[in-house]
N, CA and C atoms as an extended XYZ file, in Angstrom:
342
Properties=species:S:1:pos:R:3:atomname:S:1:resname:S:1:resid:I:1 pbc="F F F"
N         0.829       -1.183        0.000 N   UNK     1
C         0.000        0.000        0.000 CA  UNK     1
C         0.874        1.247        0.000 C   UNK     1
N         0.771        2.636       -0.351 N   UNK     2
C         0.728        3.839       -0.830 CA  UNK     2
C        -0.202        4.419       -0.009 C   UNK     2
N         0.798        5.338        1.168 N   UNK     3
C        -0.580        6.412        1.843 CA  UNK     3
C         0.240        7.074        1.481 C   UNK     3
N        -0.658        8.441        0.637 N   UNK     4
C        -0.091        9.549        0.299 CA  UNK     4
C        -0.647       10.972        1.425 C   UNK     4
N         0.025       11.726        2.275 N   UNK     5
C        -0.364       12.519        2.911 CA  UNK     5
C        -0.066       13.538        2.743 C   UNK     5
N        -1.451       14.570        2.125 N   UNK     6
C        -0.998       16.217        1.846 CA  UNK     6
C        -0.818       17.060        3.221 C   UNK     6
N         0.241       16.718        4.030 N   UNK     7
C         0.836       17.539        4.875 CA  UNK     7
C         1.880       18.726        4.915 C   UNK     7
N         1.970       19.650        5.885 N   UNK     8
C         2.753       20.181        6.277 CA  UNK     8
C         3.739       19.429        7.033 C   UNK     8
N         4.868       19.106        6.780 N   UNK     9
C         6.072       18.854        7.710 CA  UNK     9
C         5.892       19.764        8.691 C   UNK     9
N         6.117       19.912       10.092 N   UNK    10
C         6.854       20.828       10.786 CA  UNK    10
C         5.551       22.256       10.902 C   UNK    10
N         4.314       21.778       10.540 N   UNK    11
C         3.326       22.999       10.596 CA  UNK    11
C         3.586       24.254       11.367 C   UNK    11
N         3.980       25.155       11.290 N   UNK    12
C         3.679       26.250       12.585 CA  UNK    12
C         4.816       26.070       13.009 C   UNK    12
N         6.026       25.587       12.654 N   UNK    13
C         7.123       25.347       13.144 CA  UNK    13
C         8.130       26.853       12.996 C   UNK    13
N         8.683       27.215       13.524 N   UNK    14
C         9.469       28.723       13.963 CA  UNK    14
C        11.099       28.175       14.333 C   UNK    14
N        11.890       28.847       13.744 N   UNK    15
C        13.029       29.234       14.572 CA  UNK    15
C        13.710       29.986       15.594 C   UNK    15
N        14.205       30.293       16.212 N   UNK    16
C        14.597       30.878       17.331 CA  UNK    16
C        14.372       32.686       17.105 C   UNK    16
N        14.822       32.668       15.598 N   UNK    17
C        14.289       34.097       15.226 CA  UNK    17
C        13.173       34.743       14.638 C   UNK    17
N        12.153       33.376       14.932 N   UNK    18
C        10.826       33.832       14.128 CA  UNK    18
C        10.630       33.206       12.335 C   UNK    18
N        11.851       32.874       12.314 N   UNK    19
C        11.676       32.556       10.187 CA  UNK    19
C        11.192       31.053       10.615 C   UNK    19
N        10.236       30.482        9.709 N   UNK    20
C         9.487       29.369        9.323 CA  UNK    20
C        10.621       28.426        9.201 C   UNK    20
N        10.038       27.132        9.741 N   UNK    21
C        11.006       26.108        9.839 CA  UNK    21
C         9.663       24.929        9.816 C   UNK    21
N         9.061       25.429        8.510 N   UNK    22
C         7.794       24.553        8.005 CA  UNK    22
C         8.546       23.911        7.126 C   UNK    22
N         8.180       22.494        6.363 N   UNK    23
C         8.976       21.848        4.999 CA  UNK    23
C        10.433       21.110        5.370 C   UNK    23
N        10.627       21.255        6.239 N   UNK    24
C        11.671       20.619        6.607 CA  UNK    24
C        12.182       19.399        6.976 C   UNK    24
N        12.627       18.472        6.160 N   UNK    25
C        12.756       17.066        5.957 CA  UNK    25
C        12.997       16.685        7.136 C   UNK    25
N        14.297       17.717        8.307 N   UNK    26
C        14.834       16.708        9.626 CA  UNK    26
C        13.470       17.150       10.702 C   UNK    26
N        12.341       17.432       10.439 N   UNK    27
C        11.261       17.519       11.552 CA  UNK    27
C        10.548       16.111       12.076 C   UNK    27
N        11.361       15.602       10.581 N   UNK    28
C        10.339       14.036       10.394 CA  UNK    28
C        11.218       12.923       11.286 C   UNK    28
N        10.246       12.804       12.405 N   UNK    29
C        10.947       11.687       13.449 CA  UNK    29
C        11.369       11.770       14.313 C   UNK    29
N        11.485       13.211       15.007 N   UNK    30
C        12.634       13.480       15.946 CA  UNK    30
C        11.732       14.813       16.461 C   UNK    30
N        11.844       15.377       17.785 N   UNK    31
C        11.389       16.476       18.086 CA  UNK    31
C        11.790       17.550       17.475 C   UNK    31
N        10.752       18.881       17.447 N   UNK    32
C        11.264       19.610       16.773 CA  UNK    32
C        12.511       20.505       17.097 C   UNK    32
N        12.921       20.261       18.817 N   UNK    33
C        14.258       21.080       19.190 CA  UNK    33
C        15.323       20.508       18.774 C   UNK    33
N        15.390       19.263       18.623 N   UNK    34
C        16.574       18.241       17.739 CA  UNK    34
C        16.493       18.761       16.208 C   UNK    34
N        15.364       18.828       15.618 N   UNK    35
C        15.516       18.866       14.560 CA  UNK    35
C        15.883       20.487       13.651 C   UNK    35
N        16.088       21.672       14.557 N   UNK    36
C        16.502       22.508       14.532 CA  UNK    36
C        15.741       23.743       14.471 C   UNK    36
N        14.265       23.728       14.662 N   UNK    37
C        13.619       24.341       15.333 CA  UNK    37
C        13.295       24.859       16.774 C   UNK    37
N        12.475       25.748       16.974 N   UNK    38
C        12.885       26.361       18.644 CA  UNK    38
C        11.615       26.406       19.270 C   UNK    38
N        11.488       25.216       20.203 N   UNK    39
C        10.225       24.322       20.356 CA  UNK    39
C         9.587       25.926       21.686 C   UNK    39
N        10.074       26.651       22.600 N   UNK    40
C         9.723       28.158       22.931 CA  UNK    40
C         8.856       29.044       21.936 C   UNK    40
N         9.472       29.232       21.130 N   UNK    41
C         9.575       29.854       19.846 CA  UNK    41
C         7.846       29.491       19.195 C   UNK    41
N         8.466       28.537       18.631 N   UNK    42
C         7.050       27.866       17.956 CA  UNK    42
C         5.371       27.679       18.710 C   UNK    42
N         5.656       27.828       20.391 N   UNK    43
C         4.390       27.479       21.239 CA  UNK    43
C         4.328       28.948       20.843 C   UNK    43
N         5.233       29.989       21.126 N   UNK    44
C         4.874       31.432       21.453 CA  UNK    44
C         3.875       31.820       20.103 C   UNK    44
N         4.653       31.617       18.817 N   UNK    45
C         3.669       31.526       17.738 CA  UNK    45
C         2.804       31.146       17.221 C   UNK    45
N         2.315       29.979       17.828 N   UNK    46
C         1.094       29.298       17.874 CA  UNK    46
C         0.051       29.893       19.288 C   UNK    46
N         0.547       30.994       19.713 N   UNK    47
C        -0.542       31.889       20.404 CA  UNK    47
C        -0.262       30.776       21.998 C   UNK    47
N         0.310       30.166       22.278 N   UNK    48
C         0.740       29.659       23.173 CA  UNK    48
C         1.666       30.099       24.642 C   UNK    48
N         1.624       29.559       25.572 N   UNK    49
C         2.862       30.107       26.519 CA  UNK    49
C         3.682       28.881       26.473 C   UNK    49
N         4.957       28.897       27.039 N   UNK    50
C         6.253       28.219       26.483 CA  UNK    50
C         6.144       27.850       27.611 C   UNK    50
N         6.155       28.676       28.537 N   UNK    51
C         6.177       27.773       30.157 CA  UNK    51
C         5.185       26.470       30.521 C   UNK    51
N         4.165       27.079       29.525 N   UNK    52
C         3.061       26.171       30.204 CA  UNK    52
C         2.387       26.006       28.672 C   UNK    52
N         2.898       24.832       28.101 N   UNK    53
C         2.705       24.521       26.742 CA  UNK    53
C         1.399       23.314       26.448 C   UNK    53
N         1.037       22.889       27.521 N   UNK    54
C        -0.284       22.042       27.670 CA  UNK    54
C        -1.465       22.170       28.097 C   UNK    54
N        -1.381       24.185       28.486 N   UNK    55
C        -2.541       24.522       28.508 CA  UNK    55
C        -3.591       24.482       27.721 C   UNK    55
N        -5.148       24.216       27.938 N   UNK    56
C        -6.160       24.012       27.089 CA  UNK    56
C        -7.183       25.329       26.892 C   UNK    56
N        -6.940       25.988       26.349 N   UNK    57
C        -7.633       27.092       26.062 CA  UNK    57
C        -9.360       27.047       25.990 C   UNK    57
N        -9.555       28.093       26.408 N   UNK    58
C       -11.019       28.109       26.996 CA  UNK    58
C       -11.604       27.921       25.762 C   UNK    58
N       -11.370       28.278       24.281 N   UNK    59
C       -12.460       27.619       23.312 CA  UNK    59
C       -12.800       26.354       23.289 C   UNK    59
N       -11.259       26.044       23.019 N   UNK    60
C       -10.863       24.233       22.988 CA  UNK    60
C       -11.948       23.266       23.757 C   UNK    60
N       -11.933       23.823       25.433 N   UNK    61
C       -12.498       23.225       26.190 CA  UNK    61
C       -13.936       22.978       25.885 C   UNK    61
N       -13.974       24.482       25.636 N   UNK    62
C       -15.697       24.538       25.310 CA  UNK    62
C       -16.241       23.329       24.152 C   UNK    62
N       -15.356       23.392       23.350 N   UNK    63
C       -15.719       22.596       21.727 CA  UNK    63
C       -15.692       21.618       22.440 C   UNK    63
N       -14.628       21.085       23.249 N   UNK    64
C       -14.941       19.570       23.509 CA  UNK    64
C       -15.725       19.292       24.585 C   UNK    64
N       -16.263       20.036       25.237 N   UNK    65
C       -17.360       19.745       26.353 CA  UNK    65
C       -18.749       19.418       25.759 C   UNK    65
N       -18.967       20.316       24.337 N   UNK    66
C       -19.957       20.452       23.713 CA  UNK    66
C       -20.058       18.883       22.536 C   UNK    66
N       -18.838       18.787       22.445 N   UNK    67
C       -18.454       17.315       21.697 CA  UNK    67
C       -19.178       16.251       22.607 C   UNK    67
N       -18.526       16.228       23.955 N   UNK    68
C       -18.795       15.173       25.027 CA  UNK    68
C       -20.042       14.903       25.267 C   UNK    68
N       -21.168       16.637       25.529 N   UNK    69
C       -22.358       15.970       25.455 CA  UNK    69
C       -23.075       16.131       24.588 C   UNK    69
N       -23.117       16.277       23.174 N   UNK    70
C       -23.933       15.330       22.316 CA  UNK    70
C       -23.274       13.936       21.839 C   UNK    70
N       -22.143       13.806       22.471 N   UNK    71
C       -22.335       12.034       21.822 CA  UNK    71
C       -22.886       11.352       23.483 C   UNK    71
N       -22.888       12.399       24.644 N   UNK    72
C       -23.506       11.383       25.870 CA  UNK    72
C       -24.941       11.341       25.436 C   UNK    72
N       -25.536       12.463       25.043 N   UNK    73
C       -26.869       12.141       24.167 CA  UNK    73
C       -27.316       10.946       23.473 C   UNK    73
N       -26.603       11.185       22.541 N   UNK    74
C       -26.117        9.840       21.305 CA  UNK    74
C       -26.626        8.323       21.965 C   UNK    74
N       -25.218        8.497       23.010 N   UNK    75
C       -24.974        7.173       23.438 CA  UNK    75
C       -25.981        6.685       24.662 C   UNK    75
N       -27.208        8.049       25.252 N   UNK    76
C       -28.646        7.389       26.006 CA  UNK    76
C       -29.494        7.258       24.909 C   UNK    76
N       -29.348        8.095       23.786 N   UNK    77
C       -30.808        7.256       23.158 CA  UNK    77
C       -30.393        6.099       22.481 C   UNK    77
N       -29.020        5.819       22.418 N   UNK    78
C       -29.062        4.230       21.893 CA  UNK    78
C       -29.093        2.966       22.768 C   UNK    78
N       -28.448        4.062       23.681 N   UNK    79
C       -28.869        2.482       25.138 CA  UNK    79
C       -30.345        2.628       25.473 C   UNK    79
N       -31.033        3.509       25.252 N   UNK    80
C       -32.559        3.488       25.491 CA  UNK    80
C       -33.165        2.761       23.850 C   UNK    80
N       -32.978        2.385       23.111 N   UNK    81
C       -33.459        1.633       21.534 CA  UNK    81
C       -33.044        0.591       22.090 C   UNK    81
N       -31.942       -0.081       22.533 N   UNK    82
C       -31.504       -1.171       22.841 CA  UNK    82
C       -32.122       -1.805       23.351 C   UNK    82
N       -32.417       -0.847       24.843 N   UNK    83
C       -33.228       -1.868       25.880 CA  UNK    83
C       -34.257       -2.000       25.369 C   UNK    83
N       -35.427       -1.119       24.501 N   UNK    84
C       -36.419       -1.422       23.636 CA  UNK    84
C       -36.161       -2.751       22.757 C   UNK    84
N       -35.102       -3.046       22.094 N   UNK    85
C       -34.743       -3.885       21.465 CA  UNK    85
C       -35.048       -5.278       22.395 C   UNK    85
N       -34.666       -5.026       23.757 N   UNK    86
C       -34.373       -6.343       24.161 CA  UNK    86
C       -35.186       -6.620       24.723 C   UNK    86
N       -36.574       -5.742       25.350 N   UNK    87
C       -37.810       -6.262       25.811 CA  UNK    87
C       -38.344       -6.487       24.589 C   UNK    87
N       -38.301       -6.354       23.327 N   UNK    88
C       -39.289       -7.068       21.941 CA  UNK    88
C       -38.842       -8.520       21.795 C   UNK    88
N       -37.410       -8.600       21.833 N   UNK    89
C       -36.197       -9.314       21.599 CA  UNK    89
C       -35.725      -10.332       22.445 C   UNK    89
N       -36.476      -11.106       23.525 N   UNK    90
C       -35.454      -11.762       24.593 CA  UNK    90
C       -34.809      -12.599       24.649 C   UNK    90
N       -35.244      -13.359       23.236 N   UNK    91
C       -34.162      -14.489       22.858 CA  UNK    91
C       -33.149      -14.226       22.143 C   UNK    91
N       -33.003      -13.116       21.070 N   UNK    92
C       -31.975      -12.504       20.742 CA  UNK    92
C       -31.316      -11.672       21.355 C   UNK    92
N       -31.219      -10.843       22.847 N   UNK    93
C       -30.993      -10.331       23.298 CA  UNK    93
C       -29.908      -10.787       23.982 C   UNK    93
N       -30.023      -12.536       24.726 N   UNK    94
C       -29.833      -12.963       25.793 CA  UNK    94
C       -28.685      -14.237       24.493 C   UNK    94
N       -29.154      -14.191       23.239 N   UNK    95
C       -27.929      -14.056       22.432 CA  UNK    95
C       -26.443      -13.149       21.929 C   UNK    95
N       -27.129      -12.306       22.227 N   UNK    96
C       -26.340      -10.349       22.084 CA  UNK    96
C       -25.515      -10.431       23.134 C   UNK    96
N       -26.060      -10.585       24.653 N   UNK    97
C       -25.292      -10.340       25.880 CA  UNK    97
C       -23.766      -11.548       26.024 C   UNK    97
N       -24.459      -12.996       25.586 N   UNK    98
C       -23.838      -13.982       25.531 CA  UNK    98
C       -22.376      -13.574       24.175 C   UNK    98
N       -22.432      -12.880       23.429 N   UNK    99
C       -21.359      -12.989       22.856 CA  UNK    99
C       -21.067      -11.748       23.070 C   UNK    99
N       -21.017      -10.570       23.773 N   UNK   100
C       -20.717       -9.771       24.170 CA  UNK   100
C       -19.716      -10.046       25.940 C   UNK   100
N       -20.240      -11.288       26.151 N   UNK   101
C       -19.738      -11.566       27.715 CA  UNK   101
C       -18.558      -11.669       27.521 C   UNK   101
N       -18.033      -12.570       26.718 N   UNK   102
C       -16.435      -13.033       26.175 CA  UNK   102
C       -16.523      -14.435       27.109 C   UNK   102
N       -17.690      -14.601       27.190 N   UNK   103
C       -17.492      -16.620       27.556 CA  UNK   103
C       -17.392      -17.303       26.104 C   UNK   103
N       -16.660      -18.959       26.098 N   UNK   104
C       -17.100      -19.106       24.919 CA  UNK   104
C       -17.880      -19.717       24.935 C   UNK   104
N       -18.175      -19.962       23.869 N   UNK   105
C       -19.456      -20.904       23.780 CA  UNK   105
C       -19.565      -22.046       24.359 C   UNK   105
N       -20.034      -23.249       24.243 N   UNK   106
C       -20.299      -24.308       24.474 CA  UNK   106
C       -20.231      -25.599       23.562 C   UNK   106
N       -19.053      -26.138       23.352 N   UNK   107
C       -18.628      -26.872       22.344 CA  UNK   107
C       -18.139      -28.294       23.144 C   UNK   107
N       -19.018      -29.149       22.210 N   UNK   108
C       -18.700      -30.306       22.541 CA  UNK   108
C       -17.782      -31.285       21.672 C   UNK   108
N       -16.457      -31.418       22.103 N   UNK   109
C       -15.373      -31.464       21.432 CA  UNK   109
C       -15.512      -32.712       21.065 C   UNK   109
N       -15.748      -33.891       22.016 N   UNK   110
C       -15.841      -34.947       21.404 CA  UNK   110
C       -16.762      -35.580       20.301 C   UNK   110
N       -17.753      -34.266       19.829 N   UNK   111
C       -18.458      -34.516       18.741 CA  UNK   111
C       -17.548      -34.117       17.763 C   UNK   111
N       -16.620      -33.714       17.270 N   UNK   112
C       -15.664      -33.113       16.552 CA  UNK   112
C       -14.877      -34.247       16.103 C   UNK   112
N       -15.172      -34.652       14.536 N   UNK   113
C       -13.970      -35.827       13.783 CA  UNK   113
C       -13.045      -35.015       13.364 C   UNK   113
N       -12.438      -36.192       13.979 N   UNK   114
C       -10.639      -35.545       13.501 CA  UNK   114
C       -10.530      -36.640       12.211 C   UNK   114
């Protein structure tokens, strides 16, 4: 296989003096302070603080709080269809749970020609 990826090497990547250190073959594999970029530098330009480079910015948070609950949404009205499913359903249901348990089945080996 062939994955072709239209990337930026080194996106947003900065040097110590501010010039772009985007495209740059040695970014690939190695951090970007090894690879001769100025990992300070680059948080500061990405609207970042250098001291504290894992801060989550109050949009960020927001987007993903707002992410979190519509898929907790999501994921009650499908456990609420389900259980609908499984009071219509109780013999397939109590099939569903059974291979969902991770027991195995019930195999009787000595019916098995070798």
């Amino acid at each position: 296989f062939l994955i072709i990826g239209k990337t930026i090497m080194g996106k947003g990547a900065v040097k110590e003096d501010g010039s772009s250190f985007e495209k740059q073959v040695s970014t690939h594999g190695q951090p970007l302070s090894a690879a001769g970029a100025c990992f300070a530098s680059t948080i500061k330009a990405l609207g970042g603080d250098a001291e504290n480079p894992f801060q989550i910015f109050d949009d960020v948070a927001a987007m993903y709080a707002e992410a979190q609950a519509k898929k907790a949404e999501y994921v009650a009205a499908k456990k609420a269809e389900q259980a609908e499913w499984e009071k219509a359903n109780p013999e397939l249901a109590a099939k569903f749970a059974k291979f969902f348990s991770g027991d195995a089945p019930e195999i009787d080996y000595s019916a098995i020609e070798q």
